[in-house]
BADREN-186217 format. One record per residue (C-alpha): z, y negated, x. Coordinates in steps of 0.5 Angstrom, whole numbers, plus 500, padded with zeros to 3 digits. Layout:
N
ZYX...
//
This chain:
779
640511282644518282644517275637516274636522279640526274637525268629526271632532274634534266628532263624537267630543266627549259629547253635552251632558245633555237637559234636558227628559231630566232633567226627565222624570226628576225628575217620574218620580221624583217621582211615585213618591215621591208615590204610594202603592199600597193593597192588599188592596181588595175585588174588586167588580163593576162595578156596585159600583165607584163606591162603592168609589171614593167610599169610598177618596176619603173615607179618604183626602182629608182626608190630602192633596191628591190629584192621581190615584185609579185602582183597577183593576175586579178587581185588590184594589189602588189608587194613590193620588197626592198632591200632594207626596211628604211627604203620601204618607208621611204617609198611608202611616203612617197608614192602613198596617193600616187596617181596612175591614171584616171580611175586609179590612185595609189594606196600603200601601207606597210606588210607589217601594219597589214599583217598586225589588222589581220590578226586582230580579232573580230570583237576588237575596239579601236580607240582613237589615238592619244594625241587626237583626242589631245587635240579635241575638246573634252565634250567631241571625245566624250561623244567620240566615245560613245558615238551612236549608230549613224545608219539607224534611219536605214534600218526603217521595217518599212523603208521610210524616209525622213524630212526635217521641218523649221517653223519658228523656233521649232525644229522636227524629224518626220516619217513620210509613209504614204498610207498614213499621216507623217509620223514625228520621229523627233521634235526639239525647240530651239534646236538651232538659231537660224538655220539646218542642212543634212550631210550628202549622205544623211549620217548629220543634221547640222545646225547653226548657233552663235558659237559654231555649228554642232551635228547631230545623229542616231535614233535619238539624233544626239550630238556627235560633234562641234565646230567652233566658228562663231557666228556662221552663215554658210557650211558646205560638206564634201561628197562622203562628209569627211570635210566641212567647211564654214564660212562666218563673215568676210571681214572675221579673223578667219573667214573660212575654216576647213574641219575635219567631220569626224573628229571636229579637228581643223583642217585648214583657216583662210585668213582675212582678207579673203582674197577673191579674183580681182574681175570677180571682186569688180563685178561683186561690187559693181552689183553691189552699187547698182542695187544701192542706188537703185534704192535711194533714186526710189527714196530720195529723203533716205538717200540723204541720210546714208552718205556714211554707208556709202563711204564705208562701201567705197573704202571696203571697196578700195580695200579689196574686201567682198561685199558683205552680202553672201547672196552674192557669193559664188558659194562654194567658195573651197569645193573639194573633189569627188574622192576628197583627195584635193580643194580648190579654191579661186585666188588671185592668181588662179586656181589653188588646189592643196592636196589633203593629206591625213596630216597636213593640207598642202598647195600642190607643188606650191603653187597655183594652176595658171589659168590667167583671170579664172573666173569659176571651176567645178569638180567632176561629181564622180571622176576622182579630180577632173576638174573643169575651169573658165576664164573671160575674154582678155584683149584679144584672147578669147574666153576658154573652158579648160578640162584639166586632170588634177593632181598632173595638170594634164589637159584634157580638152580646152574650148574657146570661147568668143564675144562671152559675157558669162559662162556658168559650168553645169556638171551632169550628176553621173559625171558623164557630161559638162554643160557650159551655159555660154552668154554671148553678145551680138555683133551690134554687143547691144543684145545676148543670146545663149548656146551649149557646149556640151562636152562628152567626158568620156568619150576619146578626145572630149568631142564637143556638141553645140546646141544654140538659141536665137537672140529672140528666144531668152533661156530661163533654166536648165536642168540635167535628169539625174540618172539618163542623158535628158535635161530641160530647158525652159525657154521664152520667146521675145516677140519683135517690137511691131508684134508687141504692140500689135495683135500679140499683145492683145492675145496675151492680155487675152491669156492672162485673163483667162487663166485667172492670174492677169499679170501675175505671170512673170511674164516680159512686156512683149514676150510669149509664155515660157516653153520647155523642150526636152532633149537627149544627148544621143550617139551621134548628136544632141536630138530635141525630144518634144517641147511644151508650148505655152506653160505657166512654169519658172522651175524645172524638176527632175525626180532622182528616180532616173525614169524620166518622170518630171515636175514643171512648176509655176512657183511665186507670181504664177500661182503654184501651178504644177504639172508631172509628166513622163518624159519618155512616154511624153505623157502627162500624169497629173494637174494640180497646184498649191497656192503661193507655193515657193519651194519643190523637193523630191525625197531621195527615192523619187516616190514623192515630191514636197511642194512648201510655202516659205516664210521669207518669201510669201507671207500667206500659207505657210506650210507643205504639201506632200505628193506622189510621183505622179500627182496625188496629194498623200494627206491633207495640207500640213500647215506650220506658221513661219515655215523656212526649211523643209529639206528631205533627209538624203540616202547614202549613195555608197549603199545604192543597187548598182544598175545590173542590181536595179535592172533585176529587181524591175524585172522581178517587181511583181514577187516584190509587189505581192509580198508589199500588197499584203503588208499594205493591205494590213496596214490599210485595214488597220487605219480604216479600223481606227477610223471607224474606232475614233468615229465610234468614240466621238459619236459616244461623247456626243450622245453622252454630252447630250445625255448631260446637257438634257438632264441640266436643263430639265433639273431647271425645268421647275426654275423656270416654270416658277419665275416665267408665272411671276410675270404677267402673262408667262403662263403661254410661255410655261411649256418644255421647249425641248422634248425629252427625246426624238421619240416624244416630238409632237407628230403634228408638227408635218412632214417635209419632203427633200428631193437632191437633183444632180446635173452632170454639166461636163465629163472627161476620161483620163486613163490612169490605169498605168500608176494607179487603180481604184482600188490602190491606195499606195504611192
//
């Protein structure tokens, strides 16, 4: 009995901690505190997988000793185990960002930190760390918090896309539907002091007051987050909206500031002066100058009163202090790169490029890339830190235009350039291609004329092609096609003095007379109206397409649908002309024009085009017309006194078809056609019902507004008869000058006969069936 009592009291006794259990546990741990995971290794073939192995050992041998290297064959990633957990956090830091090539940068965490996400549950909520939100204002964290979904606009049932409008001191969000009239999404006044831009992607609206900059988003576009900057003037967003920048005024404490999107943090703040490339600040200047006295040889008696001015210029000047006219600045004066990984920015003694860490902002290797006197740079839109830098002719050294691979400062290719003037770099927007817009001056350096380098990016060793203009033939624009290797250039051809004053210029006379503009065309004293001829950079060769003589265009633009549809555009002067043509066909697809229009914008899908009148620039017909891609107006002319923004809300380009995935859905439209035609179709019926709704219910007010009136007057009727019999004579005038009804009108009164004659003074055929039927009232 006692035994048995003992031995139920022991079963029910703790089982004591297994120390090999224990053990197990510590050496798990341990091994996950002493193993990093590397991501973002290039997928390889078998073949190719040794060296890759050797490669990853020879990075990191020299941080540790390594117990375990495992690199799966297709999986881009690595494990690497030390020795001790200190050496894996050691070499963790270090190599965090390290670049192996062009296309692939480094990203390592922890096993243990990798470990402990995957495990988390779905349903978990990350809230931000204590000492950020310590660092945000009380209102940034409440919305933080509480932040809305920024991707709504996206989840639109019929794939509308949106466009902000400012007029005076209303702001408003719009749908743009091409079967109905745009649909207001959200209207606000005084929602911003001066001006709105969208992000890149079009997750923020941002708007301008005198204390900073405020974003707003979501369906109801709430505040999502502030910028205390006061007074700013200009913002530039990086490519995926993780920085900001602002900029306030060159003389201000801190000039420029670099924000952090997400959480309003800063980043980084140039202080004043605001240092800029001493050729640079001289050209600024010199400018600056030339305008000044220009004004006051016009005005002479307004001369004499701005000697204090012109004192207040010369001593910014001799300080080393830019203009304060921004219109002038190279602007973006901080550009980021493609993968926000890097700045840039042009100092004195170069280009500075800081390296932007999660923590701090950093000049790589402390100090700057020595490209002597640089005058402009570019990152690559899409290779991750490629960047582009020119420099002007010094002495006897040429101009050069250098390619550089970032954060190695390899050289990748470097041009040079002789008897430059100016060089503007022009990126083609896939990255594939940099155009160097290259003024040059003739032998005599009495005139300019222009070339192109254009360099193939990525193609072995950066071939170079050259594409030259005579000193006759003035470039005015140049335009890249989105999505293939096209790009425009308007050009005009300067005629020789004898032709000027000869017969040509009777013909131009003649021309401006007869479009119906005279000398509003813009056109150069002997000069021949602008041409554009389109071309194609090739396998082996940049080949011209065609070109179209004798336009009444100034500007250039590319649909960003990538099929080769264009809109050339007569703006300001010339009156609005506009032309759509499809390139690739070499056909035009429509004519039309909108009178004193200033601005073109295409949305993000291409399917429309916006032309607009803006207030600063015209000070007649303010408002916007809407378009197709190929020419027909979508509505009536929206008119909007003091108009000075209209801009297209941009899609996010992370979330595009890929081009495979856009290749299937063209081959498969006609299933996508049938099943938008029926939605179309309802939709159609439905606006043509209200229509018929709306004619029906004014037609109804009017008979009863003349029901109404009808009765007023005969209720008189005995008013009237008794006062016109109290004068002498009024008894001819005591009759009902209105009938009660149309029935009841006097049949003596005769009949009139109208007959319509209809004379077709001049027919023409344009088949459209390609874009458009009769019955096909879509975009």
């Amino acid at each position: 009995m006692t035994r048995s009592t003992s031995l139920g009291s022991e079963g029910h006794k703790a089982p004591k901690p297994d120390g090999k259990q224990a053990q197990v546990e510590r050496a798990v741990q341990e091994a996950f505190a002493s193993t990093i995971v590397v991501e973002n290794l290039p997928v390889i073939p078998e073949s190719k997988h040794a060296k890759l192995v050797a490669v990853i050992q020879k990075i990191y041998s020299p941080l540790g000793k390594i117990r375990l290297l495992d690199i799966p064959l297709t999986g881009g990633f690595g494990l690497v185990e030390y020795a001790s957990p200190e050496e894996a956090q050691r070499a963790q830091k270090q190599t965090d960002g390290f670049q192996l090539d062009k296309a692939h940068r480094f990203r390592v965490s922890p096993l243990s930190e990798v470990e402990r996400l995957r495990q988390l549950s779905p349903n978990t909520v990350f809230e931000p760390p204590a000492e950020l939100l310590a660092e945000l204002s009380a209102e940034t964290s409440r919305h933080m918090e509480t932040r809305p979904n920024l991707l709504s606009h996206l989840a639109d049932s019929r794939g509308r896309d949106q466009f902000v409008i400012c007029a005076g001191a209303d702001t408003a969000v719009y749908w743009c539907d091409p079967l109905l009239p745009p649909e207001l999404a959200h209207e606000r006044g005084n929602w911003t002091e001066s001006d709105v831009a969208w992000s890149p992607q079009g997750l923020y609206l941002a708007t301008f007051h005198r204390q900073g900059i405020a974003l707003w988003g979501g369906s109801e576009f709430q505040k999502i987050v502030r910028f205390e900057h006061p007074q700013p003037r200009l913002i530039h967003f990086s490519a995926n909206e993780r920085y900001l920048l602002t900029f306030n005024a060159p003389d201000s404490p801190e000039p420029l500031i670099v924000w952090e999107t997400g959480t309003g943090r800063k980043i980084k703040a140039f202080e004043a002066p605001l240092r800029l490339p001493p050729r640079l600040l001289e050209k600024l200047w010199n400018d600056v100058m030339e305008e000044r006295a220009r004004a006051d040889a016009a005005n002479p008696m307004l001369a004499s009163m701005q000697s204090a001015e012109w004192k207040r210029l010369e001593t910014e000047r001799e300080r080393g202090m830019p203009p304060a006219d921004i219109r002038r600045f190279p602007w973006p004066l901080v550009q980021f790169s493609a993968d926000e990984t890097m700045m840039a920015r042009l100092g004195v003694d170069g280009v500075h490029v800081y390296g932007m860490l999660p923590d701090q902002v950093d000049l790589l290797d402390d100090r700057p890339v020595a490209v002597r006197a640089a005058l402009g740079f570019e990152w690559s839109p899409t290779t991750a830190n490629l960047l582009a830098v020119w420099a002007p002719e010094e002495g006897q050294s040429p101009a050069r235009v250098l390619l550089l691979e970032m954060p190695s400062r390899r050289e990748l290719r470097q041009k040079a350039l002789y008897s430059v003037a100016s060089i503007e770099l022009i990126w083609h927007p896939q990255g594939k291609y940099l155009a160097c817009r290259v003024e040059r001056f003739t032998r005599s350096r009495k005139g300019r004329f222009t070339n192109f380098e254009i360099f193939r990016v990525n193609e072995k060793d950066v071939p170079v092609e050259i594409l030259e203009f005579s000193e006759r033939d003035k470039v005015l624009a140049f335009a890249w096609e989105p999505k293939s290797d096209r790009f425009a250039i308007l050009h005009q051809q300067q005629l020789p003095p004898n032709m000027a004053a000869g017969g040509a210029a009777t013909s131009l006379s003649s021309i401006g007379s007869t479009s119906g503009f005279g000398g509003a065309l813009g056109l150069a004293s002997g000069s021949t109206r602008p041409m554009v001829t389109f071309y194609e950079v090739q396998k082996d060769a940049v080949r011209a397409l065609f070109t179209l003589e004798r336009k009444q265009c100034n500007r250039i633009c590319w649909s960003p649908s990538g099929l080769g549809h264009v809109l050339l555009a007569g703006l300001g002067t010339m009156g609005g002309v506009l032309e759509w043509w499809n390139v690739p066909d070499h056909e035009l697809m429509g004519v039309d024009e909108h009178f004193a229009c200033t601005d073109i914008c295409w949305d993000p899908s291409g399917r429309f085009v916006s032309t607009w009148v803006n207030a600063s620039a015209s000070r007649i017909e303010h408002g916007y017309q809407l378009w197709t891609f190929y020419g027909r107006k979508l509505a009536a002319p929206a008119f909007a006194e003091n108009l000075y923004e209209f801009s297209w809300r941009p899609r996010p380009s992370k979330w595009f078809l890929s081009e495979d995935e856009e290749r299937q859905v063209r081959k498969e439209w006609k299933q996508y056609r049938a099943k938008y035609e029926v939605q179309d179709a309802a939709l159609r019926e439905h606006r043509r019902r209200d229509v018929r709704v709306a004619r029906r219910e004014a037609l109804a007010e009017w008979y009863k507004l003349l029901e109404r009136n009808r009765a007023h007057y005969q209720a008189e009727a005995d008013k009237r008869r008794a006062l016109w019999r109290g004068v002498p004579g009024g008894e001819r005038y005591v009759m009902d000058a209105l009938p009660p009804n149309e029935e009841e009108t006097p049949a003596d009164e005769g009949e009139f006969l109208e007959e319509w004659v209809e004379e077709v003074v001049e027919t023409e055929e344009q088949v459209l069936d390609k874009y458009l039927n009769e019955d096909d009232e879509r975009d």
